[in-house]
C-alpha positions in Angstrom: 170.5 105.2 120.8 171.1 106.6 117.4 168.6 109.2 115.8 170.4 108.4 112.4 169.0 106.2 110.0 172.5 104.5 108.8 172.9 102.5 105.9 172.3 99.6 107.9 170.2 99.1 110.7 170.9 97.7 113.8 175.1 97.4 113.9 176.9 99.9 115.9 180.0 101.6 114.1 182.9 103.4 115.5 183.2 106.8 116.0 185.5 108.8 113.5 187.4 111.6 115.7 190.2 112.7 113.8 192.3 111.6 110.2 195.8 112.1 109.1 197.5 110.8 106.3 196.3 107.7 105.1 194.8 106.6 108.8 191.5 107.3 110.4 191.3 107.1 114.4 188.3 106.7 116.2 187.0 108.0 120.0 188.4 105.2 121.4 192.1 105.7 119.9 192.2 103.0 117.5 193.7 103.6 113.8 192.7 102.6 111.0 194.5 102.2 107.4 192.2 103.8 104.8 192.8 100.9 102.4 189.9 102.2 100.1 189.7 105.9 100.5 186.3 105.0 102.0 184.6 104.7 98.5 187.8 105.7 96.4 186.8 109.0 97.7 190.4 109.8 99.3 192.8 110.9 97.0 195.5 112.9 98.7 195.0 111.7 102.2 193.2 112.8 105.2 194.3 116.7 106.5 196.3 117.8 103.9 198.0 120.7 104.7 197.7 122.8 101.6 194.2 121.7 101.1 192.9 122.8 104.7 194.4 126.3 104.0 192.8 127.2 100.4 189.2 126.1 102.5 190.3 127.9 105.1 190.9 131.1 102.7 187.8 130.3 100.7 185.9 130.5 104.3 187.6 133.7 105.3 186.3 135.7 102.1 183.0 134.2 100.6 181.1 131.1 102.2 178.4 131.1 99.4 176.9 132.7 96.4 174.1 131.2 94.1 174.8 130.1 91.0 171.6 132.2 89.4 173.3 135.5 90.6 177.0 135.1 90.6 180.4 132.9 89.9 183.6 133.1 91.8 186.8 133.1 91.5 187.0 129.8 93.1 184.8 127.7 90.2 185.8 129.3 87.6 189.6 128.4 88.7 188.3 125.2 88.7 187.2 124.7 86.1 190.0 126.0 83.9 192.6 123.7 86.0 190.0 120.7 84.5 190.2 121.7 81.1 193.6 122.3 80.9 194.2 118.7 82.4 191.5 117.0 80.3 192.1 115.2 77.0 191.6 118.0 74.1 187.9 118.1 73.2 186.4 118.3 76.7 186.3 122.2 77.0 183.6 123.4 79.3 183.3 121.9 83.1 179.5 122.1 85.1 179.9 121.6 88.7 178.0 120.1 91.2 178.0 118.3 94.3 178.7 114.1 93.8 178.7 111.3 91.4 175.1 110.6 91.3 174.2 114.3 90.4 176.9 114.3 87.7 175.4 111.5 86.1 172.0 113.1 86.4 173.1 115.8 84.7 175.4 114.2 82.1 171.9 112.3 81.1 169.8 115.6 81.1 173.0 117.3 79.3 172.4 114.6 76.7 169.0 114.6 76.4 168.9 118.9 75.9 171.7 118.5 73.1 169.3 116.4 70.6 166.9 118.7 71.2 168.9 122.0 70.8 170.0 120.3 67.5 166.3 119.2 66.2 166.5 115.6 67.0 163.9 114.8 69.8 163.5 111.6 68.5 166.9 110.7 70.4 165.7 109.4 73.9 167.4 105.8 74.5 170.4 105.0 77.3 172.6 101.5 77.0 174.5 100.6 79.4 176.5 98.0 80.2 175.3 95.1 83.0 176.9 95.1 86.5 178.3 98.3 86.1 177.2 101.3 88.8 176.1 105.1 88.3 174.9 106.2 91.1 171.8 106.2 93.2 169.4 108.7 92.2 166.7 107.5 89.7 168.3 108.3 86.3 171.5 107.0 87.7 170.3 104.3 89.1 168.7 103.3 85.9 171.3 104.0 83.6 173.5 101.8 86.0 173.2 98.2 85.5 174.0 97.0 88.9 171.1 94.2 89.7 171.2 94.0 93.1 170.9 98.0 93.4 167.9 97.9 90.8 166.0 95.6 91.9 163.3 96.6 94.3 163.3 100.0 92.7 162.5 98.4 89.0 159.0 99.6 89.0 159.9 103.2 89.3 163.1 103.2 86.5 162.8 104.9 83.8 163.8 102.3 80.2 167.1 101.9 79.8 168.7 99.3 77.7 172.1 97.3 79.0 175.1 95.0 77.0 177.6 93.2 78.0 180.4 94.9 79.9 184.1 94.3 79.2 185.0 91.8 81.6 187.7 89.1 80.6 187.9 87.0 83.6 184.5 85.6 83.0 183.5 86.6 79.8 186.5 86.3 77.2 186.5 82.3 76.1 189.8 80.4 76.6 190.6 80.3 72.7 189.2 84.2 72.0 192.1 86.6 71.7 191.6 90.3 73.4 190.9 91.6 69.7 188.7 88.7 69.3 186.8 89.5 72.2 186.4 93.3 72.0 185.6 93.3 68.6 182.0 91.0 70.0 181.4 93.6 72.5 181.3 96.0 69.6 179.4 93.7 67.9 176.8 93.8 70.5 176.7 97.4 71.1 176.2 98.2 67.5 173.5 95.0 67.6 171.7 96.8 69.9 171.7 100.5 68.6 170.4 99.3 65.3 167.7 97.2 67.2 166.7 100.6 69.4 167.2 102.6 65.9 170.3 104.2 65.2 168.0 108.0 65.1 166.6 107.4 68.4 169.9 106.2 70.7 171.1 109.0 72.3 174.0 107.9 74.5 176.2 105.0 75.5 177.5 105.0 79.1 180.1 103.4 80.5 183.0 103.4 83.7 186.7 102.9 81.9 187.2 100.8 85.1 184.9 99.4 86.6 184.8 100.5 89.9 182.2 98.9 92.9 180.1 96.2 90.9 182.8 94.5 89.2 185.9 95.5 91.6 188.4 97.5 89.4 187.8 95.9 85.8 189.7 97.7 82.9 188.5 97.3 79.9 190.7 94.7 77.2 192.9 95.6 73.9 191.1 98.2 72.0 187.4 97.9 73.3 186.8 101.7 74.1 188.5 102.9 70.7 185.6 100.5 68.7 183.4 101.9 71.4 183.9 105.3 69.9 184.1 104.4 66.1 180.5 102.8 66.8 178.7 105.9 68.6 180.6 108.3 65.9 179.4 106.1 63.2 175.5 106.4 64.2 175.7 110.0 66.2 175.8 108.8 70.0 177.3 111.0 72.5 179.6 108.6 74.4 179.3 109.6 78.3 182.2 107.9 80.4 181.9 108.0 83.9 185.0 108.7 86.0 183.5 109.2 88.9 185.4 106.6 91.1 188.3 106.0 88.5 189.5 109.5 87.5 191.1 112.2 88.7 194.7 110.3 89.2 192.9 106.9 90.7 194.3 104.5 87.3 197.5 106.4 87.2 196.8 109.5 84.7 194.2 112.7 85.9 191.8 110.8 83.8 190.8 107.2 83.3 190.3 107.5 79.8 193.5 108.6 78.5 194.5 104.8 78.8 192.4 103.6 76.5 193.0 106.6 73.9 189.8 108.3 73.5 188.0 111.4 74.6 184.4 111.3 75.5 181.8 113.6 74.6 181.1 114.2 77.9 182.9 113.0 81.4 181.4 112.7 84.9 184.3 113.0 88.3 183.4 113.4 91.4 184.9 111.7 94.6 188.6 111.9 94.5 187.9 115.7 92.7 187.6 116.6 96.2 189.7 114.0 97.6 186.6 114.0 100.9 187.1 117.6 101.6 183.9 118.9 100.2 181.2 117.3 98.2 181.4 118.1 94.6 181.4 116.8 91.8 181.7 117.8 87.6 180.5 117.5 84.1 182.7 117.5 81.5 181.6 118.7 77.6 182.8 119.1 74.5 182.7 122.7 73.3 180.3 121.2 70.4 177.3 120.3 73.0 178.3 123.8 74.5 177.5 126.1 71.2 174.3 123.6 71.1 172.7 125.2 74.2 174.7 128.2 73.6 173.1 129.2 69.9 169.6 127.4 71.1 168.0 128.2 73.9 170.8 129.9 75.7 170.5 128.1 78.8 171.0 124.4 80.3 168.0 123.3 82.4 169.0 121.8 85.1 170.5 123.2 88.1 170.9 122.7 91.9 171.3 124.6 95.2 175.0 124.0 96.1 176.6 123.2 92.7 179.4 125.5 92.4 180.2 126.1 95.7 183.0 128.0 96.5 184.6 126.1 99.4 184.1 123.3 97.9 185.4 124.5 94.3 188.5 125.8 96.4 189.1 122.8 98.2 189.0 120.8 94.8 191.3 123.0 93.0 194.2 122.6 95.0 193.1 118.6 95.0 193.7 118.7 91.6 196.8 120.5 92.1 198.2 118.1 94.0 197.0 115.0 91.5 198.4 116.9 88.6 201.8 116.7 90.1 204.2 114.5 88.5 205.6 113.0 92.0 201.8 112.4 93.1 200.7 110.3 90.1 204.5 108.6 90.0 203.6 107.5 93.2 200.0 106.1 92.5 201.7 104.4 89.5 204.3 103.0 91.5 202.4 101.6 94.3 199.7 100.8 92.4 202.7 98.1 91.0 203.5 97.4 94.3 199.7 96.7 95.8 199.0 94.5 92.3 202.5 92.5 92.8 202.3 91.9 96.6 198.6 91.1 96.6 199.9 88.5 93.5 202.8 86.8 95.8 200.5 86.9 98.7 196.7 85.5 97.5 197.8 84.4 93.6 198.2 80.3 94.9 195.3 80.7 96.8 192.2 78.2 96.1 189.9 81.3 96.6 191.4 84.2 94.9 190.4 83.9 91.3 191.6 87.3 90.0 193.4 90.3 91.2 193.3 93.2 89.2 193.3 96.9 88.1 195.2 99.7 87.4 197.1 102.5 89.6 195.9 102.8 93.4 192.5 101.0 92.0 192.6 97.0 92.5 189.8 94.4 92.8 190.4 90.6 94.5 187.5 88.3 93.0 187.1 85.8 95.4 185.9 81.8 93.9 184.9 79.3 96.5 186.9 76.7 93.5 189.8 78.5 91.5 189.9 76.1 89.0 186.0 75.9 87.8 186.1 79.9 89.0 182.7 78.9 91.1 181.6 81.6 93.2 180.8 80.9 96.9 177.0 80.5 97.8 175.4 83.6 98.0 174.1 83.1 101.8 177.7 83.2 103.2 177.9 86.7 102.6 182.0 86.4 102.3 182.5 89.8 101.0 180.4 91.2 104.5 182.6 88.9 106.6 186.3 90.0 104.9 185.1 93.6 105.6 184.1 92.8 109.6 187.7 91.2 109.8 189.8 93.7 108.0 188.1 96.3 110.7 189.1 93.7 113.2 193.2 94.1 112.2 192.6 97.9 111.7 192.0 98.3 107.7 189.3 99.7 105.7 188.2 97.9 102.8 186.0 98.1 99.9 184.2 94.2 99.8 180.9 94.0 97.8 178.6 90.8 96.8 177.0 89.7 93.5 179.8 91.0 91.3 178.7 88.5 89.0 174.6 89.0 88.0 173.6 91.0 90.9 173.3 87.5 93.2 176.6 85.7 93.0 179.9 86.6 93.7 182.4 88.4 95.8 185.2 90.4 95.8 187.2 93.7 97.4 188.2 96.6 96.5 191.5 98.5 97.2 191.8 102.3 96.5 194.4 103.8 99.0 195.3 107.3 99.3 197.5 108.6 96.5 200.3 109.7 99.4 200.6 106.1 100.5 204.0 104.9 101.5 205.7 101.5 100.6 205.5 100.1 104.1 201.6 101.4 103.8 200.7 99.2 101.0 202.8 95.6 102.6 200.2 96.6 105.6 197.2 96.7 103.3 198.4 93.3 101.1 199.3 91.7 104.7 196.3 92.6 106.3 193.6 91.8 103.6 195.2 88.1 103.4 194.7 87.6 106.5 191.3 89.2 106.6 190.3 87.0 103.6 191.4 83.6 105.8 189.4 84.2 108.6 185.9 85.5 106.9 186.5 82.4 104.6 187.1 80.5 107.7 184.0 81.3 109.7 
């Protein structure tokens, strides 16, 4: 009997004793491939050497220190390795401890701006639909994941959602990528003079889409109109890297493939690669002076944010991402994974899309590849592909109603960056057949 209230009720899941590498065992000796990082969370693998020893440092000279009385060494290390990696314009870091909490803060961070610069007026989020930022409240809400929102509508607080950028379903057979990001724009700007340009305050939006959609990048030049639009009517643009930055697409952050820089950035997960939980806010030196020459002071703050194991830990992850081998090789098998998944699944009836960039790739599975009809709902494909990749020893990512919250399946890949070549052919070899038994059953 557990006393644990898991995330579901009722199965029984294996014991985790030990990780190495790219492989989880459990108490009873079996090993697993981590063929998703758990949630994209594992960046330079399980019991990396030079990451236990900084912790192990960190722990032998300070444990903790609250963030009201003190800094350390350790954040503020940190946080000048982040801004010297970030694209130029994001120049002061606020840590804390996961995704969902860098999104709440990025919102409150937001929200403080208009009214250190006299513009209280400024109060509305958009979004974009099936896209996911986290699960507190604001994050919830700002996210536009339907199946997450739904029983928890009543207590959300307004938010306002478009389109996202997703070409497999969205882009019409005769509309060119131009064509088609130049109507998301369209409907962004549609929507901020709807709202009133004075009273948007920010747009938010994932660069890839990470666990609605299953690794969606966005088309052509859809991020660059993105920012002409919130420059044009005085919208902070808040990406969120949390599951596709720090290395995960191929480049420390996500963004610097679609040439822009965001106002402010949200990492978390692979920023600590699963060491530690932390997490970060990213902001430009212009929302900075705004709190600095107001009131002086951000309000927001939490117990654990800048912790200095944690910070440790995460600066030597970043480290390790930063080097040139490290995101060669999440560019190169990134290639591999999309182009061995491609010869493997691409004639199958029930593979309608594979896709992604780096270590971050998404299967869309169709019930008919031609009409791209998703299976029914009641099947639950994407629950059974994950019971049968556990089956042959491989942990996926596989989530439901990637379409409107109800309909549609696919999986997610997000390997370790350290992964080897034979690695990935176990991964591509092992989802496929994973795939043909759950759509068997």
């Amino acid at each position: 009997m557990t006393r644990i209230l898991h995330r579901s009720i009722g199965g029984k899941l294996p014991h985790a004793a030990s990780a190495q590498g790219v492989y989880i065992t459990d108490t009873t000796g079996r090993r697993y491939l981590d063929g998703s990082g758990g949630a994209a969370v594992t960046s330079v693998g399980h019991a990396h050497p030079e990451v236990l020893a900084a912790m192990r440092a960190q722990i032998d000279s300070l444990c903790y220190a609250h963030t009201s009385f003190f800094t350390t060494d350790a954040a503020e290390a940190l946080a000048e390795k982040l801004v010297d990696l970030a694209p130029s314009g994001l120049d002061y870091v606020y840590l804390v401890s996961g995704g969902s909490e860098a999104v709440e803060a990025a919102l409150k961070m937001a929200r403080q701006y208009f009214v250190e610069i006299h513009q209280p007026q400024r109060r509305h989020i958009i979004a974009r639909r099936q896209s996911y930022h986290g699960n507190t409240i604001g994050a919830l809400a700002t996210g536009g994941n339907a199946m997450r929102r739904q029983q928890f509508q009543p207590i959300l607080p307004e938010t306002h959602h478009v389109s996202p950028c997703y070409a497999y379903r969205d882009k019409a057979t005769d509309e060119t990528p131009e064509a088609y990001t130049a109507r998301l724009a369209e409907e962004l700007e549609a929507k901020i003079l709807e709202l009133g340009p004075e009273e948007v305050m920010a747009f938010v939006a994932e660069p890839v889409v990470g666990a609605t959609l299953g690794a969606v990048a966005s088309e052509a030049d859809y991020f660059k109109r993105v920012r002409a639009i919130c420059d044009k009517y005085g919208v902070l643009l808040i990406l969120d890297e949390v599951m596709c930055g720090m290395g995960r697409t191929g480049t420390v952050f996500a963004c610097e493939q679609d040439g822009v820089t965001p106002d402010i950035v949200t990492i978390a997960k692979g920023l600590g690669g699963g060491y530690q939980p932390i997490g970060a806010v990213m902001l430009s030196a212009n929302i900075y002076a705004s709190f600095a020459n107001g009131s002086g002071l951000f309000q927001h703050g939490h117990t654990y944010l800048g912790h200095p194991v944690a910070a440790a830990a995460a600066n030597k992850v970043v480290e390790i991402i930063a080097r040139p081998e490290t995101l060669a090789n999440v560019n190169a098998m990134g290639m591999r994974l999309q182009s061995g998944l491609e010869a493997a699944l691409g004639e199958s009836p029930h593979v309608g899309d594979i896709r992604g960039r780096g270590l971050f790739r998404g299967i869309e599975l169709v019930a008919d590849r031609e009409s791209k009809t998703p299976f029914d709902p009641t099947r639950k494909i994407y629950a059974k592909i994950k019971r049968q990749a556990m089956a042959r020893g491989l942990i996926s990512y596989p989530m439901g109603g990637t379409i409107d919250g109800i309909n549609g399946d696919h999986i997610l890949l997000a390997p370790p960056y350290i992964i080897a070549p034979s690695e990935v052919d176990l991964i591509i070899e092992r989802i496929a057949d994973a795939i043909d038994a759950a759509i068997a059953e």
